[in-house]
C-alpha positions in Angstrom: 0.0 0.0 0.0 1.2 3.5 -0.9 -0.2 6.3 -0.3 0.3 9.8 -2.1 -0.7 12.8 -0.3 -1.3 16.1 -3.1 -3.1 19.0 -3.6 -6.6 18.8 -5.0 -6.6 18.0 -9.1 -9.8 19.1 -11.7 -11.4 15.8 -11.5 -11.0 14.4 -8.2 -14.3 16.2 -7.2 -16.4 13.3 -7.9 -14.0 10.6 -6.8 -14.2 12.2 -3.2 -18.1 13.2 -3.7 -18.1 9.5 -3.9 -15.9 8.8 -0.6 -17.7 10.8 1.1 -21.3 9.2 0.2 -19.8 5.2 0.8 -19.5 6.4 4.6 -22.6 7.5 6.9 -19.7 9.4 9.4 -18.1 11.6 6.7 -17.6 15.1 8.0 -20.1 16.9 5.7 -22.9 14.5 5.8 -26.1 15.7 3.7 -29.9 13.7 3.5 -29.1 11.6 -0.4 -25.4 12.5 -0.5 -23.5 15.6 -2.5 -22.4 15.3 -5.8 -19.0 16.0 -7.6 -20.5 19.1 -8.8 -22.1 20.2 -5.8 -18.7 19.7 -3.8 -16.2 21.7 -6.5 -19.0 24.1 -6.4 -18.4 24.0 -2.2 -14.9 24.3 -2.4 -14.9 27.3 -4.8 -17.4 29.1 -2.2 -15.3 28.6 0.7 -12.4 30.5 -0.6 -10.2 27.0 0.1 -6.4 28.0 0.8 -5.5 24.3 -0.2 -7.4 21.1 -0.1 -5.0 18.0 0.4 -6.5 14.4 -0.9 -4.8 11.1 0.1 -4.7 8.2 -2.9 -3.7 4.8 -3.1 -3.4 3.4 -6.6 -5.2 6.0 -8.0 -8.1 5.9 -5.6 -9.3 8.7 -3.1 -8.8 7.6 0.7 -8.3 10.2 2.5 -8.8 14.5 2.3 -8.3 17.5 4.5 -9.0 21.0 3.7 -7.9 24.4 4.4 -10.6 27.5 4.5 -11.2 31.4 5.5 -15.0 30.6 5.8 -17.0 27.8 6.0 -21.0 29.1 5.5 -21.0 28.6 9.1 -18.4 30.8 10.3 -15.6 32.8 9.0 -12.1 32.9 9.8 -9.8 35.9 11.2 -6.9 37.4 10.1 -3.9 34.7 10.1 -6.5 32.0 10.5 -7.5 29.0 8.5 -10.9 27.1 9.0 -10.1 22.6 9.2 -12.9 20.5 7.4 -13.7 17.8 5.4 -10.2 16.2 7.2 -11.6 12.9 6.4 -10.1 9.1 6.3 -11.9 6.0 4.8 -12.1 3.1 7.9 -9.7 1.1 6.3 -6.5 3.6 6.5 -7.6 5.0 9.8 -5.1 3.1 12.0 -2.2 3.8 9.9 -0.1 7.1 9.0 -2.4 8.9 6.8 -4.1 10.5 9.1 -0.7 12.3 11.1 0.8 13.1 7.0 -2.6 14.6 6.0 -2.7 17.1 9.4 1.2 17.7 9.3 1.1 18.5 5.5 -1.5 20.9 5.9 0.3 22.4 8.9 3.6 23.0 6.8 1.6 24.5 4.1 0.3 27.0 6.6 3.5 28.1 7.9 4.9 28.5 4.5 1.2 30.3 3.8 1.9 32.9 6.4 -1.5 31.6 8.3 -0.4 30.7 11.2 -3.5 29.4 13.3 -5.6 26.4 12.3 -9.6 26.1 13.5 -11.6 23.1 13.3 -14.3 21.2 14.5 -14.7 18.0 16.4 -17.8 15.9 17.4 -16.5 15.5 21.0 -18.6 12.0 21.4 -16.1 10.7 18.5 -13.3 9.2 20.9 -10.6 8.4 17.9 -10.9 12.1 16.3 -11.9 14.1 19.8 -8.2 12.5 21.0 -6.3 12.9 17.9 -6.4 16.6 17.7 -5.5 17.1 21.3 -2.5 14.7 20.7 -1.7 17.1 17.8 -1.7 20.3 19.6 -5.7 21.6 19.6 -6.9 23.4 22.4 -10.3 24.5 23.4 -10.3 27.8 24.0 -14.1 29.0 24.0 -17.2 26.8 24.6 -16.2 23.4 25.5 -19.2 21.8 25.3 -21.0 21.0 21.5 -23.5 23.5 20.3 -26.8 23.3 18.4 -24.3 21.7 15.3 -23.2 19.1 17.9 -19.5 19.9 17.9 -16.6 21.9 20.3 -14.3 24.3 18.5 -10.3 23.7 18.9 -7.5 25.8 18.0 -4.1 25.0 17.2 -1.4 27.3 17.3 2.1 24.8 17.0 2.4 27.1 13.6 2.2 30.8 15.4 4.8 29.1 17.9 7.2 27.9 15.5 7.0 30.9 13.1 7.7 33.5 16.1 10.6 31.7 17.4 12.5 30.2 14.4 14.7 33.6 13.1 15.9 32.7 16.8 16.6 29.5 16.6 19.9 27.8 16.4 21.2 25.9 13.4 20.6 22.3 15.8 17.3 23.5 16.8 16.4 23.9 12.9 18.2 20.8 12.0 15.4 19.0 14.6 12.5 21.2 13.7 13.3 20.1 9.9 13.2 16.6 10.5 10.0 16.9 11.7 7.2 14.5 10.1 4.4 14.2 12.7 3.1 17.0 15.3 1.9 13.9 17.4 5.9 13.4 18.7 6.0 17.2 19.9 3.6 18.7 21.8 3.0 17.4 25.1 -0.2 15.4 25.8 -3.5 16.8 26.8 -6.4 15.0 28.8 -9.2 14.4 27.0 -11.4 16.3 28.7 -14.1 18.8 27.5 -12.5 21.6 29.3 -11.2 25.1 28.3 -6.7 25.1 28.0 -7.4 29.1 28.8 -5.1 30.2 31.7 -5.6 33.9 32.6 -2.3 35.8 33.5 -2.4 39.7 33.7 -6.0 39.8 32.3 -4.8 38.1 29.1 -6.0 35.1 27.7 -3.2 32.7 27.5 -2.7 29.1 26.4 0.7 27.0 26.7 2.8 24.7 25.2 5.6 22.7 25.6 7.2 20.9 22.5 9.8 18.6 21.7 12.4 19.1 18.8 15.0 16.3 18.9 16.7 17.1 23.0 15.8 20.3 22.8 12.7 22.4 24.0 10.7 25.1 23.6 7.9 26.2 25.8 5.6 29.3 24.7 2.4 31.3 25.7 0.2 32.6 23.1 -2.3 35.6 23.8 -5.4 33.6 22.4 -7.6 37.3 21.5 -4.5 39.0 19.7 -3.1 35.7 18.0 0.2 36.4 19.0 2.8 34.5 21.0 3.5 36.7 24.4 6.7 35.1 25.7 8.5 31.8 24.7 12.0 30.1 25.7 14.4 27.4 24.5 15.9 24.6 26.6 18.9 22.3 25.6 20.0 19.2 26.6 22.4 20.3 29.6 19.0 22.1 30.8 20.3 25.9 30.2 17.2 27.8 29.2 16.8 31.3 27.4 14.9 33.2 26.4 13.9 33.5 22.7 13.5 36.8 20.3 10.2 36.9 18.9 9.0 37.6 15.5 6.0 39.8 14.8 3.0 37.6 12.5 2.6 39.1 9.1 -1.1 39.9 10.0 -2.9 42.0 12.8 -5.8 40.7 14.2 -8.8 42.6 14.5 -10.0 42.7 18.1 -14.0 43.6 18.5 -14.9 46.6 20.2 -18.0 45.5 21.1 -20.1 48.7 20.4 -23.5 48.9 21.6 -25.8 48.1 18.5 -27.8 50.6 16.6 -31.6 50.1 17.1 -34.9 51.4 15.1 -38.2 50.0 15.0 -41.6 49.8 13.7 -45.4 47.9 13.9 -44.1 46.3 17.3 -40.3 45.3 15.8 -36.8 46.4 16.5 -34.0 45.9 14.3 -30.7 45.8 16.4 -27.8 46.4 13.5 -24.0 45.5 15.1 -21.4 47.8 15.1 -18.8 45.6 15.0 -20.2 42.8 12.1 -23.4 44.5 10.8 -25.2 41.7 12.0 -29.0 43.0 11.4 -31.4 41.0 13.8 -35.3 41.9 14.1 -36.8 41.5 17.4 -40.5 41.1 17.9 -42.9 41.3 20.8 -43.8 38.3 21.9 -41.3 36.0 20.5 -38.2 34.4 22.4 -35.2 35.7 20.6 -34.5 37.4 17.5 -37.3 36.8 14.9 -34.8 37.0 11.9 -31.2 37.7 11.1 -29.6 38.8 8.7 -25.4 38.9 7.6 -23.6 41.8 6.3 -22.1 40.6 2.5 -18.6 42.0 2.8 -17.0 44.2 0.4 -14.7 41.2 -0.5 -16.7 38.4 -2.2 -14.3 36.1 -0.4 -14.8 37.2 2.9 -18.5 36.7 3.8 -19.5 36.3 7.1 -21.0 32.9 8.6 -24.4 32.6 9.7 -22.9 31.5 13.5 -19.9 34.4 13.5 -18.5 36.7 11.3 -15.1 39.1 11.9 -14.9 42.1 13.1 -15.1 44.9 10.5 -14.5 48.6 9.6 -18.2 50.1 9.3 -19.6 53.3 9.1 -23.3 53.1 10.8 -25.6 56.4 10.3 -28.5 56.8 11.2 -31.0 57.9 8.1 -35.0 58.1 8.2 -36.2 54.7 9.5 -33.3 52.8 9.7 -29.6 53.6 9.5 -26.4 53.0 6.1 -24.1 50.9 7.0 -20.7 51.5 4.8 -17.3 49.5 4.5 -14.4 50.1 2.2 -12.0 47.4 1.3 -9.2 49.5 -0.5 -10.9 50.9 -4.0 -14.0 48.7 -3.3 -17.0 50.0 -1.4 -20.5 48.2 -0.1 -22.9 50.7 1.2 -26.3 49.1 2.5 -29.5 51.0 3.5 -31.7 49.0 6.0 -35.2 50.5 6.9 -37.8 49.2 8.5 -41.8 50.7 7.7 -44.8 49.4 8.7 -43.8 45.4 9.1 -41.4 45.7 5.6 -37.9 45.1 6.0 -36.0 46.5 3.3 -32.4 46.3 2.7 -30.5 47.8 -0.1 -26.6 47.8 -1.2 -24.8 49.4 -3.7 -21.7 48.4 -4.5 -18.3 48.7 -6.7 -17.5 45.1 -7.0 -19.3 41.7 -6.5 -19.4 41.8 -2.6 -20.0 38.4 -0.6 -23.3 36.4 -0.2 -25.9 37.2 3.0 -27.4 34.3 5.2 -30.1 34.6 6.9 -32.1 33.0 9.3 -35.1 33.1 10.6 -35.6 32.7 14.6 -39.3 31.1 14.4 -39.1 27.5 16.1 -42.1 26.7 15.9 -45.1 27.0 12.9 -45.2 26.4 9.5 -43.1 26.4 6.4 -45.0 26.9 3.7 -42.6 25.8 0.3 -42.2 27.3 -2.9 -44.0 24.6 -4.6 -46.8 25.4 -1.9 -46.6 22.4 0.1 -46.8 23.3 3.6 -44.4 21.6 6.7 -43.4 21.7 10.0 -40.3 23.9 10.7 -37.3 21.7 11.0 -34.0 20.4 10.4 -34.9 17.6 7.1 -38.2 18.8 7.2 -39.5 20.4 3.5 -36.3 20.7 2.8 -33.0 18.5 3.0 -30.7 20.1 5.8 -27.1 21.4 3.3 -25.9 23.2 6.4 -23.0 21.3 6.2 -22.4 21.8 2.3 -24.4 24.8 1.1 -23.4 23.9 -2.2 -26.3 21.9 -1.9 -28.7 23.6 -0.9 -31.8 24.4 -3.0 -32.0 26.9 -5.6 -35.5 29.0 -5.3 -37.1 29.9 -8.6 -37.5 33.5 -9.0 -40.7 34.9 -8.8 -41.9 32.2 -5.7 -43.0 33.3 -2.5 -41.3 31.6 1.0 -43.3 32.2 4.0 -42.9 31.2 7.8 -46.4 30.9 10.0 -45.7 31.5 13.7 -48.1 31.4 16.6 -47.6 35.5 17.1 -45.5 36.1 13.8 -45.2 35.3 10.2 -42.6 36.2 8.2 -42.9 36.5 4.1 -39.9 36.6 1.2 -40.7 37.3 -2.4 -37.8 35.8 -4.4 -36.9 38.3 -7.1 -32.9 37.3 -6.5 -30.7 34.3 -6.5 -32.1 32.5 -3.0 -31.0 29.2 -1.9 -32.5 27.5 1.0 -29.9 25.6 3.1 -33.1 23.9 5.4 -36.3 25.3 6.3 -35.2 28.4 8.0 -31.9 29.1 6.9 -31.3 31.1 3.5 -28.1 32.3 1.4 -28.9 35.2 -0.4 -26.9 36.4 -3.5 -26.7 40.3 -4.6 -28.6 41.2 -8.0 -28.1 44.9 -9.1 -30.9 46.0 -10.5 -31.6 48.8 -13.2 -29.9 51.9 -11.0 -27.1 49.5 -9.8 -28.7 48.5 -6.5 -29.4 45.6 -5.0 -32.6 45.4 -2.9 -33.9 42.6 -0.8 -37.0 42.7 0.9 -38.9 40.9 4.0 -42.1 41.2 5.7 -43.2 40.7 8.8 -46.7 40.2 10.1 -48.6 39.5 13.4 -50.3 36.4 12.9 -54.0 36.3 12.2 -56.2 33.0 11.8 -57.8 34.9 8.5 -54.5 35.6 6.5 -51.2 34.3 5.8 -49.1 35.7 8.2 -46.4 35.8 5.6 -48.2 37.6 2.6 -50.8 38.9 4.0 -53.3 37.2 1.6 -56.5 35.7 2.6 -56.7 32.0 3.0 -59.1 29.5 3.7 -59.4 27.2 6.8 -58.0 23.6 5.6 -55.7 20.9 6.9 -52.1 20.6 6.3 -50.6 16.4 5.5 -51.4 14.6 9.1 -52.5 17.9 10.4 -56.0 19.6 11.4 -54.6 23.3 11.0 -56.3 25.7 13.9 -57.4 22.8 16.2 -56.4 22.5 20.0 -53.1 20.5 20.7 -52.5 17.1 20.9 -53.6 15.8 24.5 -53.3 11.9 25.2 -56.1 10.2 26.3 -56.6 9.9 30.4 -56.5 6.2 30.7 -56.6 3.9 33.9 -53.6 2.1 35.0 -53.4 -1.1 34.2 -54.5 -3.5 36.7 -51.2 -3.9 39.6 -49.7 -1.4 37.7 -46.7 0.1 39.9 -44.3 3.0 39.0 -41.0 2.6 39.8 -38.1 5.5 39.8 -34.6 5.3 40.5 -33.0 8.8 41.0 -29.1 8.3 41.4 -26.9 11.5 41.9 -23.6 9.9 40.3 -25.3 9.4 37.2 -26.6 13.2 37.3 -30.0 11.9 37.2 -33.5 9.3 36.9 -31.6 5.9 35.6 -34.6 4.1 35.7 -38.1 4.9 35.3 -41.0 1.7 34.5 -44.8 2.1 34.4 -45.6 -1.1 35.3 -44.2 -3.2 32.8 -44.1 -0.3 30.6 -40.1 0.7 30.6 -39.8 4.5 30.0 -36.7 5.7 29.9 -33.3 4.5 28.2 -30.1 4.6 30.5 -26.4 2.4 30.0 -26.0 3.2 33.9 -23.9 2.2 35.4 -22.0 2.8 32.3 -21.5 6.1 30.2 -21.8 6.2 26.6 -22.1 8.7 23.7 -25.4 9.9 22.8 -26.1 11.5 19.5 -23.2 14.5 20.3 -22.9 13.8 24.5 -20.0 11.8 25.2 -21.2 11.2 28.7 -24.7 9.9 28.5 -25.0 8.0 31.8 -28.7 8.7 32.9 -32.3 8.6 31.3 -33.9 12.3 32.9 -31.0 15.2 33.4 -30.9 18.5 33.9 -28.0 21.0 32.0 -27.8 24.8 32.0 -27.2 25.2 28.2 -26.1 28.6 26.1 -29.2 29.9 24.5 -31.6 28.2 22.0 -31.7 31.1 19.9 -28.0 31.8 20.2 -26.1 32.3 16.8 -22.7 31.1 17.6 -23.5 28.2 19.1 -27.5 27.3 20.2 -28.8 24.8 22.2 -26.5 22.3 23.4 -26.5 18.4 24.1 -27.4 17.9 27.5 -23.0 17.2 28.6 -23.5 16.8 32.3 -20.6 19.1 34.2 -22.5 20.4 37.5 -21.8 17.9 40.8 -24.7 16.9 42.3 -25.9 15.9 45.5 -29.1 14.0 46.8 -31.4 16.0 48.5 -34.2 13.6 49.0 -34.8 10.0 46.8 -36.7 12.2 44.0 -34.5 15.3 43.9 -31.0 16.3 43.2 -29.0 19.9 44.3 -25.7 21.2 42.1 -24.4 23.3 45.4 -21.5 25.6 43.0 -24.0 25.8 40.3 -26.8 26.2 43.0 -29.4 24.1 40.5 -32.0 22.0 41.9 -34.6 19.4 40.9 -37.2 17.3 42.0 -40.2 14.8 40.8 -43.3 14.5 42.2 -44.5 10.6 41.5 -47.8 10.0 42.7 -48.6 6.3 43.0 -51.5 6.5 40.8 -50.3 5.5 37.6 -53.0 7.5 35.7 -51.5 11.1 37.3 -48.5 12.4 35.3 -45.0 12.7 36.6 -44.3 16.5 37.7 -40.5 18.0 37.2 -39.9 21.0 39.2 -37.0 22.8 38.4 -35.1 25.7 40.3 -32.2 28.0 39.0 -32.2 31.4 39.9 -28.8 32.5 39.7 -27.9 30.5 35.9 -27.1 33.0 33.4 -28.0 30.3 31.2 -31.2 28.4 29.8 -32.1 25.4 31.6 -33.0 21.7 30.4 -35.0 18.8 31.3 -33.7 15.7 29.0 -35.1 12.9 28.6 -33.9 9.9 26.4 -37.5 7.8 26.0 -37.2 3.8 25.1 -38.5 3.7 21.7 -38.1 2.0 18.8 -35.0 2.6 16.2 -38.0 4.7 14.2 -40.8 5.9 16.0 -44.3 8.5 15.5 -44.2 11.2 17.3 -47.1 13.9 17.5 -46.6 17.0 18.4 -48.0 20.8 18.9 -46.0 23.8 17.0 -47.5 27.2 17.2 -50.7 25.5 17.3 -50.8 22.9 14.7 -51.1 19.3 15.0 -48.4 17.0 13.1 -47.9 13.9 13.0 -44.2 12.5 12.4 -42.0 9.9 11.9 -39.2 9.8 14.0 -36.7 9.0 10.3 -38.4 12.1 8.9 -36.6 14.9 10.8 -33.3 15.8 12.6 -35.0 18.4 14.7 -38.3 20.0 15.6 -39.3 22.5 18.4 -42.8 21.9 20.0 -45.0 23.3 22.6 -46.1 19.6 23.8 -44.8 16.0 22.2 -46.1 12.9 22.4 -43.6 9.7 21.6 -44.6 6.0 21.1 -42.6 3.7 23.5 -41.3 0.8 22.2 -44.0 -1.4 23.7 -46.4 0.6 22.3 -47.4 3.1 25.4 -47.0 6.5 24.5 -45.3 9.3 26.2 -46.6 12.9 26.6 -44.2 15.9 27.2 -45.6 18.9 28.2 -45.0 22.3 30.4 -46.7 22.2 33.3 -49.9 24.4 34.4 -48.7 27.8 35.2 -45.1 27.2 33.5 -43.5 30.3 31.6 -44.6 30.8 27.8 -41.4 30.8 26.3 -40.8 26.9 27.8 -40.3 24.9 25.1 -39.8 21.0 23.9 -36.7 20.6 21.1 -37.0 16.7 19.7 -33.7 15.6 17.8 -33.2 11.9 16.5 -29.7 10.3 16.2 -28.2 7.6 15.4 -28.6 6.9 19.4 -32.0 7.4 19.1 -34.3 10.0 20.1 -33.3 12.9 22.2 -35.9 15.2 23.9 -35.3 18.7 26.0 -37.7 20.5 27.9 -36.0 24.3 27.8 -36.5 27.1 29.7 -35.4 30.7 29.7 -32.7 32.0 32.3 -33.6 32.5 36.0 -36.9 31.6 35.3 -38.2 28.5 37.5 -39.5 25.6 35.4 -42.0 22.8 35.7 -42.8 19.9 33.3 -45.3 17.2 33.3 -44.8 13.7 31.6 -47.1 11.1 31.6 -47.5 7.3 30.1 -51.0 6.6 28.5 -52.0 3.5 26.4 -52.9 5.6 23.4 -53.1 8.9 22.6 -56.2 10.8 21.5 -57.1 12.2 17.8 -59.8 14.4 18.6 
């Protein structure tokens, strides 16, 4: 076996399409594969820096790429984005994987980017400990997002460029001999915590390599992307300090001004000072009801719909809204945003082709209502085939359709007249058409809901049903049936597993738990119990969202059916009555979390499963194999024994508590959220069947 590691060729696109679709854990995964056009098409849109692929005899086995942006988010100064770093099963336990990473590294030193960002799904063992044997470091959230995975840095490439013009000629005679970064740095736990040390108020990360007998240790100021202070040691053990070179790049720190805000009809825009991140706020709705990216003056620079860089704006305020101007040398983008009577309106003008605009739009729950006029739940592989991974292929909306979103308190409606792709059913990329007078103009429009019209267009519509659905009618409710005769409920609360391990309905089991073991569930490395409680970032969130449920607090038995995190100072407790035909209550108190809290639950069902559920007010009825995720306002599940299990706030809970439904490979995964310092109650309860009317 030999393998040849080179730069990406014209016709390898399909060979690696092709990889990529023979393997169900490839790094871009999309519902019925990518195709070799879709992925050149990807690679051109992500302003790749280089893309390495690994062959054997002519075949594709192996690729790793280099970006500034990703769709998702884009990269600062001096920085280079990881993905599609990807190795068929068969070559995983040899050196491919170490010469693909180390290639790429050496191409980024010689590149003049110096600091490499990628993503890793920490419940995958083999990749989440291969990076930190290579040098990553977490040095932000380090627990998985909405997406499912942690961010690591790696900054071996800063280290070594800063200190080399100081180097002597044996220290460079190591350093070139060099063929896998796995011999240097020293190893790291593989823990899901942060490798931040704060010294003087700076951000700092270390680390300690190993050239030949020599050594070199070296702190790196993680906000400015520089290395602070850094030292040699020889063999003999003589240290000294080493000289160090200035990065060929200056990194853009935020300032962090507050943003500019107008409003209208019961909305606020919020536009950033720092990004030009427009978001519209709206009475009555949980988060941000829409938002919206600035393009970028340079096409290749656009910012991600979870983060884009800082940037040099100009924000004035004009009748209704404000301009928003940046200047890249010659090139200019100057964009008007108003907002009048429910219409959002944004128009640029610009020298050059400026960069594409994502936006997304913050309702969770309601209806999507498709080009081709079929209507569906809002969801991730719902309507539409979830290409966040690859928005290359995503799907191209004809021009002269109508999108429309139908909340509970909100609808929002799109008339296409420019290039719109939709990446899933509430995430867009929109392109910049000039029009006639050399300006672009995009347009949105927001309405409060109203049983008579669609909320999106305002148009009239007639009362109907939507597929499984009775549009308008009251919320699924199960059925209140008697227990069955004997019937006893059983549940086992354990603190070291973080929460309920076992919870049975007579012979009806409930809940799915490996305790005493841990496993990985879906993207938790640590799934231990069957009912658990997180604080998570923010369901509406754009960097990251909703997490996974990772347990981190320590908690403590306060009685057999409720648990106390003492630092954290988060507490829970069920109420069980005996009566089988009462639900179970969850009662849930946090009033110093700065962050949302959640109730998860990991219900024994079947590989696929129906689930029925309220959004905004409509009924639907799911399959479990039809969806990734799906918020609700109540859920009902079918239990593998045919039971069913119904998820619901309890009376007198908050209005913004909501249920989020995701299916895995693991199987389903449900979480009861709640907003910040808000106490939370849920009621769950096992019928026989559940009710249609």
């Amino acid at each position: 076996m030999s393998i040849t590691i080179r730069p990406y060729q014209e016709g390898d696109a399909h060979d690696i399409a092709a990889l990529y679709n023979r393997h169900r854990d490839n790094p871009n995964p999309v519902a019925g594969g990518i195709t070799g056009d879709e992925l050149e098409r990807e690679l051109a849109e992500r302003d790749t820096g280089t893309f390495l692929v690994a062959v054997d005899g002519g075949r594709v086995v192996g690729t790793f790429g280099l970006f500034h942006n990703t769709g998702r988010r884009s990269a600062r100064a001096g920085e280079l984005i990881a993905d599609m770093f990807f190795v068929a099963p068969a070559y995983r336990n040899g050196v491919i994987t170490g010469r693909l990473f180390t290639e790429a590294v050496e191409w980024m030193v010689q590149s003049g980017c110096l600091v490499l960002r990628l993503t890793v799904n920490p419940a995958n063992s083999v990749a989440f400990k291969l990076y930190r044997r290579v040098g990553c470091v977490s040095v932000g959230r380090t627990v998985p997002g909405e997406d499912g995975n942690v961010e690591l840095h790696n900054y071996i490439p800063l280290v070594l460029r800063s200190v080399f013009a100081d180097l002597g000629p044996e220290v460079r005679s190591a350093l070139g001999g060099l063929n896998s970064f796995g011999t240097v740095t020293e190893a790291r736990d593989d823990e899901l915590r942060s490798d931040v040390r704060l010294v003087d108020g700076v951000r700092t990360v270390d680390y300690h390599l190993a050239l030949g007998e020599f050594r070199i240790t070296a702190s790196v100021d993680v906000d400015r992307g520089v290395v602070r202070e850094a030292e040699v040691t020889g063999p003999d053990g003589t240290a000294r300090a080493l000289r160090l070179t200035e990065p060929p790049y200056h990194v853009r720190a935020p300032r962090r001004p507050e943003p500019h805000r107008f409003g209208s009809a019961g909305l606020v825009c919020e536009v950033d000072g720092d990004d030009g991140t427009l978001s519209v706020l709206a009475e009555g709705h949980h988060g941000p009801l829409f938002v919206s990216t600035w393009p970028s003056c340079r096409a290749d620079r656009p910012a991600g719909w979870r983060e884009g860089e800082p940037r040099d704006l100009d924000v004035v305020a004009v009748e209704n809204g404000v301009r928003v101007t940046e200047r890249c040398g010659e090139d200019e983008v100057v964009g008007t945003v108003t907002l009048t009577e429910g219409t959002l309106r944004q128009d640029f003008a610009f020298t050059s082709r400026p960069g594409r605009i994502f936006q997304t739009v913050g309702l969770r729950q309601g209806t999507f209502v498709h080009p081709d006029g079929e209507c569906h739940p809002i969801g991730l592989g719902l309507g539409v085939r979830d290409a966040s991974e690859a928005v290359a292929a995503s799907q191209v909306v004809p021009a002269g359709t109508e999108l429309a979103w139908r909340g509970a308190s909100w609808g929002i409606g799109l008339p296409v007249r420019e290039p719109v792709r939709l990446i899933h059913s509430a995430l867009l990329e929109r392109g910049l058409a000039a029009g006639p007078d050399g300006v672009a103009r995009l347009r949105t429009d927001f309405r409060p809901a109203d049983a008579r019209t669609d909320p999106g267009t305002g148009a009239r519509t007639d009362a109907g049903t939507e597929p499984g659905t009775e549009a308008g009618t009251e919320a699924v409710r199960p059925g209140r049936t008697a227990p069955k005769p004997g019937a006893v409920r059983r549940l086992e609360l354990t603190a070291s597993a973080a929460g309920v391990t076992s919870w049975k309905e007579g012979t009806t089991k409930v809940l799915r738990s490996p305790y005493p073991r841990t496993r990985a569930f879906g993207y938790n490395p640590r799934w231990s119990a069957g009912m658990w409680v997180t604080a998570e970032n923010s369901r509406f969130g754009r960097a990251s969202g909703l997490g996974w449920g990772v347990a981190q607090a320590a908690w403590e038995e306060k009685h057999p059916l409720g648990l106390f995190a003492p630092r954290e100072r988060i507490g829970w407790e069920l109420t069980a009555p005996e009566d089988t035909a009462e639900p179970v209550r969850a009662d849930i108190q946090a009033p110093d979390s700065e962050e949302e809290i959640v109730l998860w639950l990991t219900p024994n069902t079947a590989r696929e499963t129906t689930v029925l559920l309220d959004s905004a007010g409509t009924r639907w009825e799911l399959g479990s194999a039809g969806f990734r995720q799906i918020w609700a306002t109540a859920a009902t599940v079918r239990l593998a024994d045919g039971s069913w299990l119904d998820c619901r706030p309890a009376d007198g809970a908050c209005a913004q508590a909501e249920l989020v439904l995701r299916t895995t490979p693991s199987g389903l995964l449900i979480g009861c959220v709640s907003p910040a310092r808000r106490p939370s109650a849920w009621q769950l309860a096992v019928h026989s069947e559940p009710a249609r009317s």
